[in-house]
C-alpha positions as CSV (number, residue, x, y, z in Angstrom):
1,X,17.2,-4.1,28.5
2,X,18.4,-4.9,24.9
3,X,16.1,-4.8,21.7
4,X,14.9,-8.9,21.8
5,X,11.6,-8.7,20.0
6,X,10.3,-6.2,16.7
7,X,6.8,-7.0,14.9
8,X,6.8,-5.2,10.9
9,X,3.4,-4.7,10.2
10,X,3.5,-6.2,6.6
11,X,3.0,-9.4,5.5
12,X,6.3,-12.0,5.8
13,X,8.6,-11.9,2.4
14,X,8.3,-15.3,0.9
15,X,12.1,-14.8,-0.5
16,X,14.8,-16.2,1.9
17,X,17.2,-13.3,1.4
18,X,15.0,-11.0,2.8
19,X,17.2,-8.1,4.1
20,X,14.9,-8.7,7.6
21,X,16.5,-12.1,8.3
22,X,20.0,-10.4,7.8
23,X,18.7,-7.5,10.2
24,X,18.0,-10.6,12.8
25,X,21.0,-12.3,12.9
26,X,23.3,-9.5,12.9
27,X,21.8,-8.1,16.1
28,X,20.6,-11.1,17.5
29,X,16.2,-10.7,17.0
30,X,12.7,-12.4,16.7
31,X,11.2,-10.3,14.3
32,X,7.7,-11.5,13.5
33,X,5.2,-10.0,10.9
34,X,1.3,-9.4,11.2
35,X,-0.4,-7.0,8.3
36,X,-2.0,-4.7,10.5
37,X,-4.7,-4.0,7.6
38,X,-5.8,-5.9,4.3
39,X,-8.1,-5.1,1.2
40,X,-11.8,-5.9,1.4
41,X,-13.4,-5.7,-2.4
42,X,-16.8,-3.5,-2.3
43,X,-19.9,-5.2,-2.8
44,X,-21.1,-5.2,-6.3
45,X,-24.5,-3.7,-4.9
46,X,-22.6,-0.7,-2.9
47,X,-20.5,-0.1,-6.0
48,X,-23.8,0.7,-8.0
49,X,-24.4,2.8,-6.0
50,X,-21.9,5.2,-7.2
51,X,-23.7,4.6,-10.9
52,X,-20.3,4.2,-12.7
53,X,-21.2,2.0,-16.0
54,X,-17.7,0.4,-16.6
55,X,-18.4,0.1,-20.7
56,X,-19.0,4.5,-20.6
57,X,-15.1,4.2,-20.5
58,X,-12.3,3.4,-23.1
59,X,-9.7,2.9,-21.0
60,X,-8.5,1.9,-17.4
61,X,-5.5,3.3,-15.3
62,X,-3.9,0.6,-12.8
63,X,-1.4,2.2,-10.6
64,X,-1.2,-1.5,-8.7
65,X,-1.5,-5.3,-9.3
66,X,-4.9,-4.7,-5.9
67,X,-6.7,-2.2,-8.7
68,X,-6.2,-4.8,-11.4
69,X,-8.0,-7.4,-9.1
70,X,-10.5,-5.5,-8.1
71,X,-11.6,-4.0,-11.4
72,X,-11.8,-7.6,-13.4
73,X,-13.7,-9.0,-9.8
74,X,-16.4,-6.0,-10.1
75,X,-16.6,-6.7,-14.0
76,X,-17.6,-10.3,-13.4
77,X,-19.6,-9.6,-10.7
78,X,-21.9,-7.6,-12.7
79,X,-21.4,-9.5,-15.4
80,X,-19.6,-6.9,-17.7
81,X,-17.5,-8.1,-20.6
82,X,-14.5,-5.7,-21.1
83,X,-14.5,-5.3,-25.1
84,X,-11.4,-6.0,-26.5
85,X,-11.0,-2.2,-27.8
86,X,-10.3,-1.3,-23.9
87,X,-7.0,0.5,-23.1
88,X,-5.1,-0.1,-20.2
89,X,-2.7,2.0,-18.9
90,X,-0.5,0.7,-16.0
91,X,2.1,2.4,-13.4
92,X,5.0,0.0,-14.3
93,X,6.3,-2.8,-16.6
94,X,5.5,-5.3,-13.7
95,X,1.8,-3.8,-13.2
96,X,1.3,-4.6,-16.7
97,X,2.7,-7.9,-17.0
98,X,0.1,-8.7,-13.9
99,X,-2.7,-7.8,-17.0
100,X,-1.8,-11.2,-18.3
101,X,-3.8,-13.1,-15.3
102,X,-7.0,-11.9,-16.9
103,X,-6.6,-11.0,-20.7
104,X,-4.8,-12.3,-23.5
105,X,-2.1,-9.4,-23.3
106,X,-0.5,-9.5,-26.7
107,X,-3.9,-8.4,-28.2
108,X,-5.0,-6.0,-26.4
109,X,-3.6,-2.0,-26.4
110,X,-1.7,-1.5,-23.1
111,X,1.2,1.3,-22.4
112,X,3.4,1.6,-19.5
113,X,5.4,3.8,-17.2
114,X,8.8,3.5,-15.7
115,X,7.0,3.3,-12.0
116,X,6.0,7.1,-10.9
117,X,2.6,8.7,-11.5
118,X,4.4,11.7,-12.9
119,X,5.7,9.6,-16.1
120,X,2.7,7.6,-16.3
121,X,0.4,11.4,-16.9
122,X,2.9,12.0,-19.3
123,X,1.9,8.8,-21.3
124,X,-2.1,9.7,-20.6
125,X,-1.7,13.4,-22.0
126,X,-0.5,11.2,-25.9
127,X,-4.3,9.8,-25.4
128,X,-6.4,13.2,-24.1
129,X,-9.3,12.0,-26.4
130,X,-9.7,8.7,-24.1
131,X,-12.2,8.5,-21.4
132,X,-10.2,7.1,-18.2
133,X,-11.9,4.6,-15.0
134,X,-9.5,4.8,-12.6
135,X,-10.0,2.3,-9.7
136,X,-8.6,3.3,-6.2
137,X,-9.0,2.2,-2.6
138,X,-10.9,4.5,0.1
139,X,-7.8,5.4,1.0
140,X,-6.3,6.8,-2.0
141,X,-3.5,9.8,-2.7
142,X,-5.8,12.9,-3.1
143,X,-2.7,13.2,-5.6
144,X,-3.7,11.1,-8.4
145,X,-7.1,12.8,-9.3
146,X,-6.0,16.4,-8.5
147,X,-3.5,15.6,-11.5
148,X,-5.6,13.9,-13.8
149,X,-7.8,17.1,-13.2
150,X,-5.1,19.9,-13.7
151,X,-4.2,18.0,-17.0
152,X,-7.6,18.3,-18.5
153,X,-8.5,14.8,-19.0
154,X,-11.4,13.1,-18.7
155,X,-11.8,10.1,-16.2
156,X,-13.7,8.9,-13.1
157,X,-12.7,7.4,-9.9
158,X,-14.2,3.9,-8.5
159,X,-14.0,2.8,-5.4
160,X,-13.7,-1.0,-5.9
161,X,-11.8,-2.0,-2.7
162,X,-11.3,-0.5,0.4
163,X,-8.7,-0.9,3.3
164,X,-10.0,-2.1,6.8
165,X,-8.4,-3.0,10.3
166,X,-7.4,-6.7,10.7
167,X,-8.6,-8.0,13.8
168,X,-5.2,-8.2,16.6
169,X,-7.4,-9.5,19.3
170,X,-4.5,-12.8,19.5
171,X,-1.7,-10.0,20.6
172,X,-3.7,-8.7,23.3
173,X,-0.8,-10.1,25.6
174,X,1.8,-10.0,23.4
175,X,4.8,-7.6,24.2
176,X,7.1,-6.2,21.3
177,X,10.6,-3.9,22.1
178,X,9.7,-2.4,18.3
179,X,7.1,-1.8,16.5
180,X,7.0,-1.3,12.9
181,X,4.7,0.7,11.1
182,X,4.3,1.4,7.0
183,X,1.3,3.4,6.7
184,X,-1.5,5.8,8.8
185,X,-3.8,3.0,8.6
186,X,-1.7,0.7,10.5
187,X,-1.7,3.7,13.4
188,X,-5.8,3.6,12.7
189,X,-5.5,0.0,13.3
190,X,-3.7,0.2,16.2
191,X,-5.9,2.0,18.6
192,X,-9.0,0.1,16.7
193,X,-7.4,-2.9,18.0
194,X,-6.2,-1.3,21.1
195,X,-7.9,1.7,21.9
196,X,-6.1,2.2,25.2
197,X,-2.3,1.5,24.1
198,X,0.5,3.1,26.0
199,X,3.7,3.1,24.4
200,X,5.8,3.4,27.4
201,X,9.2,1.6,26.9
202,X,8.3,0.5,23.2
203,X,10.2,1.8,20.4
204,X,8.0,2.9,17.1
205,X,9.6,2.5,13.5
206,X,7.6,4.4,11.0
207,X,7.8,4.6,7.3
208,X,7.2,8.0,5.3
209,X,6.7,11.3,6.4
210,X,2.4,10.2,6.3
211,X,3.2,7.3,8.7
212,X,5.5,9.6,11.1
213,X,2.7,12.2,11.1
214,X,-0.2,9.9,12.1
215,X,2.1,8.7,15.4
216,X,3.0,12.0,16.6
217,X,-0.6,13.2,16.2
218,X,-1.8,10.0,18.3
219,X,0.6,11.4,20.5
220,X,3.2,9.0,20.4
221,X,6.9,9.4,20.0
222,X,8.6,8.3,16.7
223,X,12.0,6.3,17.6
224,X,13.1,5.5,14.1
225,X,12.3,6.9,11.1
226,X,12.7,6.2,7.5
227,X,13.6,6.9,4.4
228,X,16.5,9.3,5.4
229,X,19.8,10.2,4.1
230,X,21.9,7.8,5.7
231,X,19.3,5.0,6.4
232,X,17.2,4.8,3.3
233,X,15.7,1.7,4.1
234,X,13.4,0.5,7.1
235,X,15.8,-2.4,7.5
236,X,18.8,0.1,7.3
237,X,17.2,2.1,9.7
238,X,16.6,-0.4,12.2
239,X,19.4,-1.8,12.1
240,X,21.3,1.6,13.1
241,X,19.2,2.4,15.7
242,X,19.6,-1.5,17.3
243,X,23.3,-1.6,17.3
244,X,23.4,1.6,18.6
245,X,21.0,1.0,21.5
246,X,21.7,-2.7,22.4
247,X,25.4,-1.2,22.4
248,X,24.5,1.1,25.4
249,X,22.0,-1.7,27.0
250,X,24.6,-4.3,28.0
């Protein structure tokens, strides 16, 4: 049997030249797309909890447009007024342009990084006398606090939002030759949804050496992986492994 059917668990692009409708017409597919997770804000109450006072802090680091969201939702909901003396200090150009949906971004003190974490502590360490709110997901990167620490400055981590399993329930009897999967939570989500999945005959697509790691230790086999050399995309990599098999599955 040929590959027919693939679901990505990510959200559809909303730009036609997604490199996913060129994967389906070349080998001939129904590729469909259901976000296996999404982003739930925490409750103002819970987040007091955690007795973080947003105004003991003179800046904010936003390593994504979700962190920016989250951190001007909890200010309003507990009716905090960021002073206009706040620094922000944002992962990319992009992440900081996003700023502009909740302040007036010419008048306020923002800096940027190219897009990695490892420029964006190298922009922090010119500001060591700042006191840095960082907000983050439940599932954050150990990474990002373990670095902050080893450079000796001073912040905090808040939990403003945290990532929970969408409910599946409507592809109970739904049948997919591939799988596509971008993150351990997606694998959480899986067997929350489906807690007694066999893979047989599927194929499973993972992204990143994290997503790879979390199939094999549900003890399922990885079919496709990417990034690699010679497929450094998911779509790339699909796409290999598809002409290759539908080749042999005449």
């Amino acid at each position: 049997m040929k590959i027919k059917k693939i679901l990505v668990t990510q959200p559809e692009p909303n730009f036609q030249n997604s490199p996913y409708n060129d994967l389906a017409a070349k080998n001939n597919l129904k590729i469909d797309f259901r976000p296996f997770i999404h982003v739930e804000g925490v409750l103002a109450k819970d987040f007091r909890k955690d007795r973080i006072n947003i105004l003991d802090f003179s800046a904010v680091i936003f390593n994504s447009r979700t962190a920016i969201d989250h951190f001007f939702r909890m200010s309003q909901e507990m009716r905090v007024v960021i002073p206009d003396t706040m620094k922000y200090f944002c992962i990319s150009e992009a992440t900081a342009h996003y700023l502009q949906k909740y302040i007036v971004y010419r008048k306020r003190k923002i800096f940027y990084a190219p897009g990695k974490f490892s420029e964006l502590l190298e922009v922090l360490m010119k500001h060591k006398e700042e006191s840095f709110l960082i907000p983050l997901s439940d599932m954050h990167k150990d990474e990002v606090p373990e670095k902050l620490t080893a450079a000796g400055l001073t912040f905090k981590s808040a939990v403003m939002y945290r990532t929970v399993c969408s409910d599946l329930s409507d592809l109970k009897d739904v049948n997919y030759d591939v799988l596509v999967f971008f993150s351990p939570s997606d694998i959480k989500s899986l067997f929350f949804n489906f807690p007694d999945f066999l893979q047989n005959e599927t194929k499973i697509a993972t992204f990143g050496y994290a997503t790879a790691k979390a199939v094999r230790d549900a003890n399922l086999n990885v079919d496709i992986e990417a990034p690699l050399p010679e497929t450094p995309s998911m779509t790339s990599a699909l796409d290999k492994y598809i002409s290759d098999f539908n080749k042999n599955h005449k």
